[in-house]
C-alpha positions as CSV (number, residue, x, y, z in Angstrom):
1,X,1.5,-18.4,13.9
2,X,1.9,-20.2,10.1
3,X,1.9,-17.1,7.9
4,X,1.3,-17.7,4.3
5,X,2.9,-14.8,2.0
6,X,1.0,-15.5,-1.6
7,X,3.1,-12.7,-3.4
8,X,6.2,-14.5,-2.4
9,X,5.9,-16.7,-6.1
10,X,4.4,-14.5,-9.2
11,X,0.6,-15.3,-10.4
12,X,-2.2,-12.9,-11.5
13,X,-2.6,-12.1,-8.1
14,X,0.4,-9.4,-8.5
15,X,-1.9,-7.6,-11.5
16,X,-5.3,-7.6,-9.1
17,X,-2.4,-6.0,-6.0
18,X,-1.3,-3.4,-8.6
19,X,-4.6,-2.3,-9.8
20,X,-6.0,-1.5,-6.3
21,X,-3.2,1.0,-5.2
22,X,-2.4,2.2,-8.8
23,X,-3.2,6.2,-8.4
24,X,-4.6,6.3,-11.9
25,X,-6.8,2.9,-11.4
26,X,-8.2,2.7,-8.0
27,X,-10.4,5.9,-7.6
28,X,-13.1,3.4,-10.0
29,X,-14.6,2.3,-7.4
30,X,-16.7,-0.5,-9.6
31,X,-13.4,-1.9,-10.2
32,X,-11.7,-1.4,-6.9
33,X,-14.1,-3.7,-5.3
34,X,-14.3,-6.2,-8.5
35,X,-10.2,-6.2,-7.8
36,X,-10.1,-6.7,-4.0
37,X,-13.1,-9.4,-4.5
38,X,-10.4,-11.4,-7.3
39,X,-8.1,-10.9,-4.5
40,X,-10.5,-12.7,-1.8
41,X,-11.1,-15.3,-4.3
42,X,-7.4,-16.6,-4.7
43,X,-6.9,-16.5,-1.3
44,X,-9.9,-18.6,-0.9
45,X,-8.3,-21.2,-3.3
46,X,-5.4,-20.9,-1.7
47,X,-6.6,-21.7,1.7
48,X,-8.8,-24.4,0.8
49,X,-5.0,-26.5,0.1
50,X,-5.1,-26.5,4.0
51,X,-8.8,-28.0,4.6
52,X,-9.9,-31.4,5.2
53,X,-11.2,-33.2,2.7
54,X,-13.2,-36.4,2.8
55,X,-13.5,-39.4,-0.1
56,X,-17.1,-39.2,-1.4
57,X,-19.2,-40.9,-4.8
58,X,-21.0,-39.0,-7.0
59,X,-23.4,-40.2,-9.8
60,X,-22.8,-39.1,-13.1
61,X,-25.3,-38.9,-16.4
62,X,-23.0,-42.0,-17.2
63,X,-21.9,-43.8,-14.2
64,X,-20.4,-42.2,-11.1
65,X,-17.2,-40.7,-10.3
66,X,-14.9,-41.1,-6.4
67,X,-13.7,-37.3,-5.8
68,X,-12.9,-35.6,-2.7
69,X,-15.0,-32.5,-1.0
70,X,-14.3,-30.0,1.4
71,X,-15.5,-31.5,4.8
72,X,-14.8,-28.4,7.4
73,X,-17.6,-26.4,8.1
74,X,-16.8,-22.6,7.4
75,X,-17.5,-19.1,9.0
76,X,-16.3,-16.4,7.2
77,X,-16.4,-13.2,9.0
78,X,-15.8,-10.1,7.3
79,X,-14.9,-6.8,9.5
80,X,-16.9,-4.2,8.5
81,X,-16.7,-2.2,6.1
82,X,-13.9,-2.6,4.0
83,X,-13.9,-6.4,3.8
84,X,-17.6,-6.4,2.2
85,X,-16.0,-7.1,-1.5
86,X,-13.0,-9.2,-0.3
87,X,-15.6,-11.3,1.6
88,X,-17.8,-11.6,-1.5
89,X,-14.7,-13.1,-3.0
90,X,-14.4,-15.7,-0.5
91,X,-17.9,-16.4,-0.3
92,X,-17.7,-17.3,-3.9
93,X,-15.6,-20.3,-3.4
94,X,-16.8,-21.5,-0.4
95,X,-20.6,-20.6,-1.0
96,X,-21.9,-23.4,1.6
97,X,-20.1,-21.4,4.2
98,X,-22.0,-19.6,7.0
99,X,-21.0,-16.2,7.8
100,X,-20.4,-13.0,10.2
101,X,-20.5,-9.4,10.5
102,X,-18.3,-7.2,12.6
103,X,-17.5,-3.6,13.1
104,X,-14.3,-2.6,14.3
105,X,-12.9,1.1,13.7
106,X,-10.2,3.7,15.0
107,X,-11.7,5.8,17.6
108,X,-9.7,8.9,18.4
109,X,-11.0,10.6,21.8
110,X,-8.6,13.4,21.7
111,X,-8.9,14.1,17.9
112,X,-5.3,13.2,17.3
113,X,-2.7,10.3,16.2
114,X,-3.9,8.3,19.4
115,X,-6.8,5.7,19.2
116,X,-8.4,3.2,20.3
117,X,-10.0,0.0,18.9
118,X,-13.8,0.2,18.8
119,X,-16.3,-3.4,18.4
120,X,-19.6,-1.7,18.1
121,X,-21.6,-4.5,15.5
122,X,-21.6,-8.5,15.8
123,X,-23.7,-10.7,14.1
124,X,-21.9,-14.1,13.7
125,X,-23.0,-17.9,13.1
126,X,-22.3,-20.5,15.5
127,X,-18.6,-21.0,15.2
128,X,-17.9,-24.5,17.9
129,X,-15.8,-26.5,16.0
130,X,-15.0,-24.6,13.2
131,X,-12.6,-23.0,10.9
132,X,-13.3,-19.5,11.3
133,X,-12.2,-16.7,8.6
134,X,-11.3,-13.7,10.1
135,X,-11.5,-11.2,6.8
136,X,-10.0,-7.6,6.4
137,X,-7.8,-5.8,3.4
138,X,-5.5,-4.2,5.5
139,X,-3.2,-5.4,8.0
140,X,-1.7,-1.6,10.0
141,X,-1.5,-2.0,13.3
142,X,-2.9,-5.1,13.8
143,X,-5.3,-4.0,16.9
144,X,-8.4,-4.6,15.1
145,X,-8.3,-8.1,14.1
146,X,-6.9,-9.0,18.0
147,X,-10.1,-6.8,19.3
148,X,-12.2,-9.2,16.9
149,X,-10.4,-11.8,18.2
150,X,-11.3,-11.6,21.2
151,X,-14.7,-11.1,21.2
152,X,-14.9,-13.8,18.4
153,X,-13.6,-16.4,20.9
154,X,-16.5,-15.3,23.6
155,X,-19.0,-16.8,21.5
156,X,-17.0,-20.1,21.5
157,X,-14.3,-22.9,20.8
158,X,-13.7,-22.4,17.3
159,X,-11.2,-25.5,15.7
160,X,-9.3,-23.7,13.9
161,X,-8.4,-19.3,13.1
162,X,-7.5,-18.5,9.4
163,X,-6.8,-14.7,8.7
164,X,-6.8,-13.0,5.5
165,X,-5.5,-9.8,4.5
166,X,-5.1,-8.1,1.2
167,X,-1.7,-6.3,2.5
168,X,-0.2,-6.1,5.9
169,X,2.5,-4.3,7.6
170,X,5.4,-5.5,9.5
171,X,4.1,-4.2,12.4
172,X,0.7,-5.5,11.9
173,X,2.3,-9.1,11.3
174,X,4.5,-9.0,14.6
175,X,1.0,-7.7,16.9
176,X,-0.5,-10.7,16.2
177,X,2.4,-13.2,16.4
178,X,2.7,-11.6,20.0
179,X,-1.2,-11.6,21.1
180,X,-2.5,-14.2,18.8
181,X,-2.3,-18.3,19.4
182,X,0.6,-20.1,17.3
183,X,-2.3,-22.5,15.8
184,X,-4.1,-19.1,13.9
185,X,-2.8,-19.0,10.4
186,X,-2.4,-15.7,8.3
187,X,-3.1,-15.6,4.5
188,X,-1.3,-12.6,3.1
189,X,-1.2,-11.0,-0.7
190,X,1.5,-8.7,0.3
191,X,3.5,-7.0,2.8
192,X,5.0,-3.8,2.6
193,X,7.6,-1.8,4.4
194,X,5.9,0.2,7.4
195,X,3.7,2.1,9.2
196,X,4.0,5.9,9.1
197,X,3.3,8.2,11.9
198,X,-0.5,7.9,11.5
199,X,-0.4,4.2,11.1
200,X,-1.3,3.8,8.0
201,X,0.9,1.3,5.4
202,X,3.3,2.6,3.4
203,X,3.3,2.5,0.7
204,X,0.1,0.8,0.8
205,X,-3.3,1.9,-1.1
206,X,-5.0,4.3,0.9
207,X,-8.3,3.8,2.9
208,X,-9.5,0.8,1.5
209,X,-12.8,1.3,2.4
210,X,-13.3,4.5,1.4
211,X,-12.0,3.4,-2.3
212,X,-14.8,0.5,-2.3
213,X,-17.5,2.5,-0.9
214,X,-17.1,6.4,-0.7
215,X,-15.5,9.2,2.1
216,X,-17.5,8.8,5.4
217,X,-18.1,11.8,7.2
């Protein structure tokens, strides 16, 4: 797997991180979403260094001008619900992109720290042949985005993976490296130390979609 650390060199990007796990910032949740959707949209620029591009002429009010456009065709698929604004962000930039929809959650049968990975919702574009964008904020365990995976892959031959995460954990990262394929890549903002005894990141943001959206019941 090619993993792609963006907070590795400085850019804004490191303001738009700090703002969504600053204590005294992220309970707006107007701007929590408004961060995490920046976030989205450098990654989307970022990303779109990898693509193919293909030599086209376009007229001009004066003549015409040789330039070069993107010329993969793109499903992004956020997993619900937290990558709604990061999505958006992504969307954005590549706004002749098709899209999908997937649920994926925690599902704790014993009411404890054990779970289980739960794909209830799918509603996803054709994706034969090509570059899917597997969307989610946070990187923990890393179960979700194999489940998706998965069932992504049953729909069919997609030509290339691309994941993106706001912030991932170690532990996250190495789960996929073992269950993944070594052609996926994964766009990262940041990565932080661990996973604590609940698996959630440390020191991480919180619940990312409870920030963007409200507590769920």
């Amino acid at each position: 797997m090619q993993i792609h650390h963006l907070s590795e060199n400085n850019s804004v990007l490191n303001h738009f991180l700090a703002e969504i796990r600053n204590v005294n910032i992220q309970n707006d949740s107007l701007r929590f979403r408004r961060n995490i959707e920046r976030i989205g949209e450098i990654m989307a620029y970022e990303l779109s260094k990898n693509l193919d591009y293909k030599a086209t002429s376009i007229p001009t009010p004066l003549g015409s001008k040789n330039t070069f456009l993107v010329e993969n065709k793109l499903v992004l698929c956020a997993i619900l619900r937290a990558a709604l604004p990061m999505h958006t962000g992504f969307l954005n930039y590549f706004d002749h992109a098709e899209n999908g929809f997937i649920s994926a959650f925690r599902h704790h049968p014993k009411n404890d720290s054990d779970f289980e990975i739960v794909v209830q919702y799918e509603a996803v574009a054709d994706i034969n042949n090509k570059i899917v964008v597997l969307i989610d904020p946070m990187l923990a365990t890393g179960q979700s985005i194999v489940a998706v995976y998965n069932r992504i892959i049953e729909r069919g031959n997609p030509k290339e993976i691309h994941i993106a995460v706001a912030i991932a954990a170690p532990e996250g990262i190495a789960h996929l490296q073992e269950n993944l394929p070594e052609n996926c890549h994964l766009w990262i903002a940041a990565i932080d130390e661990k996973l604590n005894e609940k698996n959630y990141i440390v020191p991480g943001l919180g619940d990312a979609g409870d920030l963007a959206f409200g507590e769920k019941l």
